[in-house]
Backbone bond lengths (Angstrom), bond angles and torsions (degrees), N, CA, C in turn:
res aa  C-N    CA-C-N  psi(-1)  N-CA   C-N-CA  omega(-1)  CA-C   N-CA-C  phi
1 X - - - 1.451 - - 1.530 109.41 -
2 X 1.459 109.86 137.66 1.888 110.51 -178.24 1.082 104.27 -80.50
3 X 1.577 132.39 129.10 1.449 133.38 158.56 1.077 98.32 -65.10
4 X 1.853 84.97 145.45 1.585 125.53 175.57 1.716 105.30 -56.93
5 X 1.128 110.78 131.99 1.803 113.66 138.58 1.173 130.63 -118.91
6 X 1.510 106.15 154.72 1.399 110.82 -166.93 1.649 118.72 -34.58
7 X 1.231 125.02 -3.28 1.654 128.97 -141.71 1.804 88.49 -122.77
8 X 1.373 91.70 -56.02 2.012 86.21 175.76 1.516 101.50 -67.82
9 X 1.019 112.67 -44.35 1.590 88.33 -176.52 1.517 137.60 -61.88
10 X 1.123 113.52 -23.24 1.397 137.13 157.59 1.706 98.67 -46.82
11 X 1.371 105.97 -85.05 1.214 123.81 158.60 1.290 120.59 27.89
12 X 1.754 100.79 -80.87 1.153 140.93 178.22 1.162 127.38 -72.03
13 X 1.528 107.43 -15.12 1.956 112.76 170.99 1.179 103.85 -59.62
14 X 1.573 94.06 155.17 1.369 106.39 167.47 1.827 109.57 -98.82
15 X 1.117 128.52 135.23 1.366 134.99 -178.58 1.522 121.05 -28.32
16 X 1.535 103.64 -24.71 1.629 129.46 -149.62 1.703 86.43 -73.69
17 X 1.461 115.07 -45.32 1.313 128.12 -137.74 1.609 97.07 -71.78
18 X 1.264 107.05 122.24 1.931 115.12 164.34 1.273 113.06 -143.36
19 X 1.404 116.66 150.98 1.321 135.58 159.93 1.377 117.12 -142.83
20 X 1.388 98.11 -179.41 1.479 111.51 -169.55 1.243 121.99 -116.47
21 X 1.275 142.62 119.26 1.127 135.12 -158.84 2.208 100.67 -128.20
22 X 1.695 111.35 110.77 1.206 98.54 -164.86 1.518 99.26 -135.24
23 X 1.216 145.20 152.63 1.356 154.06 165.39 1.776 92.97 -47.70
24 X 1.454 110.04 148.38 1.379 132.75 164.74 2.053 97.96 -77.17
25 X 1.380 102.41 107.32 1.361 101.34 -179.80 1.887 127.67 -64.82
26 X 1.866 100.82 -17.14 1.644 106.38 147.94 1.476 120.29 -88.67
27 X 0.917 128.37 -16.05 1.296 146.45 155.72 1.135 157.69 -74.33
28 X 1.448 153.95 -40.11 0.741 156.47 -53.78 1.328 115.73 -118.46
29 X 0.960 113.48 22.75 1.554 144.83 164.71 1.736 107.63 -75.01
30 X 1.208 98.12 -31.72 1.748 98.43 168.84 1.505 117.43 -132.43
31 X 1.206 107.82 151.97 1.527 116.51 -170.49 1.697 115.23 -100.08
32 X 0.958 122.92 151.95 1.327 123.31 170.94 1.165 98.85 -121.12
33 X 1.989 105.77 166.27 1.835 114.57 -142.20 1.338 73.98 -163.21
34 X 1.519 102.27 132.79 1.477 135.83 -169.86 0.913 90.16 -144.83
35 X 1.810 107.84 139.86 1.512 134.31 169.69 1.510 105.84 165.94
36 X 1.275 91.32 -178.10 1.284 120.48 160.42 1.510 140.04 -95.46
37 X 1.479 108.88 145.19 1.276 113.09 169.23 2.064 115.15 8.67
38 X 1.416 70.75 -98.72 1.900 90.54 162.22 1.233 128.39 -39.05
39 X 1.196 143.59 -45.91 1.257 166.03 132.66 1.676 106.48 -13.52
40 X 1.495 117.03 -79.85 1.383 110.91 159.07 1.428 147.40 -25.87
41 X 1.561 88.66 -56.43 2.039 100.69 159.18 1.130 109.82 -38.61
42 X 1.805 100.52 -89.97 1.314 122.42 164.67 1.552 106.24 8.86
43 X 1.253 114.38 -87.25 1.863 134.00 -163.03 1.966 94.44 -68.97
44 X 1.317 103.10 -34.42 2.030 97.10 175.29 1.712 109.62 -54.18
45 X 1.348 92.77 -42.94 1.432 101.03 -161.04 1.554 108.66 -74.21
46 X 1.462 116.20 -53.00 1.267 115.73 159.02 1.559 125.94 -35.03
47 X 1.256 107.64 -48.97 1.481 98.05 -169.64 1.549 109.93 -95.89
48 X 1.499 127.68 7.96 1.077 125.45 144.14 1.516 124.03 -72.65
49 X 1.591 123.99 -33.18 0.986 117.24 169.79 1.533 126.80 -76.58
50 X 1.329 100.10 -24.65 1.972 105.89 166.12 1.440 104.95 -67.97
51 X 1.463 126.38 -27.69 1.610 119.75 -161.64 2.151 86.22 -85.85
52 X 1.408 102.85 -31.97 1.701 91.81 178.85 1.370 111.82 -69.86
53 X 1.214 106.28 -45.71 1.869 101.06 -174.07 1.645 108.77 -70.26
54 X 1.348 126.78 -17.74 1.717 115.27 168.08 1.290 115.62 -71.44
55 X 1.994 103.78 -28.17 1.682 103.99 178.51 1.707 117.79 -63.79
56 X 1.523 98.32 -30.67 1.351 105.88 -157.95 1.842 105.43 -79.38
57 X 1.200 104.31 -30.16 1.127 135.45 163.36 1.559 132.17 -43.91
58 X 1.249 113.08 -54.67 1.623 147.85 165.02 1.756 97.25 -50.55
59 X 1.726 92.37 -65.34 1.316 81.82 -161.37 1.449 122.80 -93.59
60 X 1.285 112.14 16.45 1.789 105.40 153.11 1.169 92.25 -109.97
61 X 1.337 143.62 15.91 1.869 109.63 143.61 1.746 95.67 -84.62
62 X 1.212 125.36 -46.38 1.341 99.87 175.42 2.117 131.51 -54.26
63 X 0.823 95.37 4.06 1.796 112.27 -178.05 1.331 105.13 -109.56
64 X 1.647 126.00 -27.54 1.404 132.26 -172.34 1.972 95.70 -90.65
65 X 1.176 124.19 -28.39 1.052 140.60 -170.38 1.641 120.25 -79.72
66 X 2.102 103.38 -41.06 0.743 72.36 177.68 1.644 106.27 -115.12
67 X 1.282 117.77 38.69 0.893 115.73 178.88 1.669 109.74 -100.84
68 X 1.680 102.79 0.96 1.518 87.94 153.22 1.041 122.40 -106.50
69 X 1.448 107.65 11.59 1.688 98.36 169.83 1.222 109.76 -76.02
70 X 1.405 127.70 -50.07 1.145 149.32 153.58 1.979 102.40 5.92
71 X 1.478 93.36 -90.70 1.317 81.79 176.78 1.717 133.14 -85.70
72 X 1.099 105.25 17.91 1.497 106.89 157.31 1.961 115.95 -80.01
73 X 0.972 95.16 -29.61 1.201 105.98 171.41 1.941 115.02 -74.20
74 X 0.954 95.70 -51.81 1.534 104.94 172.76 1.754 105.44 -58.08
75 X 1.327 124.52 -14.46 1.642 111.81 -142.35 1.868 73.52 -120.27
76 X 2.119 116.62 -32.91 1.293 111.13 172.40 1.430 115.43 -56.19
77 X 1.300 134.05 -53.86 1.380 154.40 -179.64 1.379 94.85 -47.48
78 X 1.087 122.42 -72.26 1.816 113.22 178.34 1.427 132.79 -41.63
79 X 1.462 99.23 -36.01 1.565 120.81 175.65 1.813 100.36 -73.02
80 X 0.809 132.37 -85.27 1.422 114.91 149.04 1.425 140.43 11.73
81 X 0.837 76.14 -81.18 2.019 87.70 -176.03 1.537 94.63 -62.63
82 X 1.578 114.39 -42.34 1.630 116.14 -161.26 1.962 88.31 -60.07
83 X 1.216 129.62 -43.21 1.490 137.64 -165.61 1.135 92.23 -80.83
84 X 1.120 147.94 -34.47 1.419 129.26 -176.37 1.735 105.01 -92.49
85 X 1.354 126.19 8.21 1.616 111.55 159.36 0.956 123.23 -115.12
86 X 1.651 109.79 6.36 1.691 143.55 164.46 1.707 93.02 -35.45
């Protein structure tokens, strides 16, 4: 099955779908979220698919990352060896 992204899921709303998104009026450091039923999904589903695409995300910068360590290490070892047949 293809994971969702944030973009199909949108996609996939239905027009119907609203909520409310408002500052905590003692607070306002936090928001309160009004809706419906539908509305909730809607926002579940979304923010499971944003929490997949940061994972998926993360981890090819972690693979891009360490694959330059990778060869810094490979390029240290050479430098090395090249000084030790000095």
């Amino acid at each position: 099955m293809k994971r969702k992204t944030p973009d199909s899921v949108c996609a996939e709303a239905h027009d119907k779908i609203k909520f409310k998104v408002a500052p905590l009026p003692d607070d306002p450091t936090y928001v309160l979220i009004e809706g419906d039923k539908e509305a909730f999904k809607f926002l579940a589903r979304l923010l499971d698919a944003q929490a997949e695409a940061r994972t998926i995300a993360a981890s090819r910068s972690a693979r891009r990352v360490q694959g330059v360590r990778d060869l810094h290490e490979v390029h240290r070892s050479e430098s090395i060896y090249t000084a030790c047949l000095a």
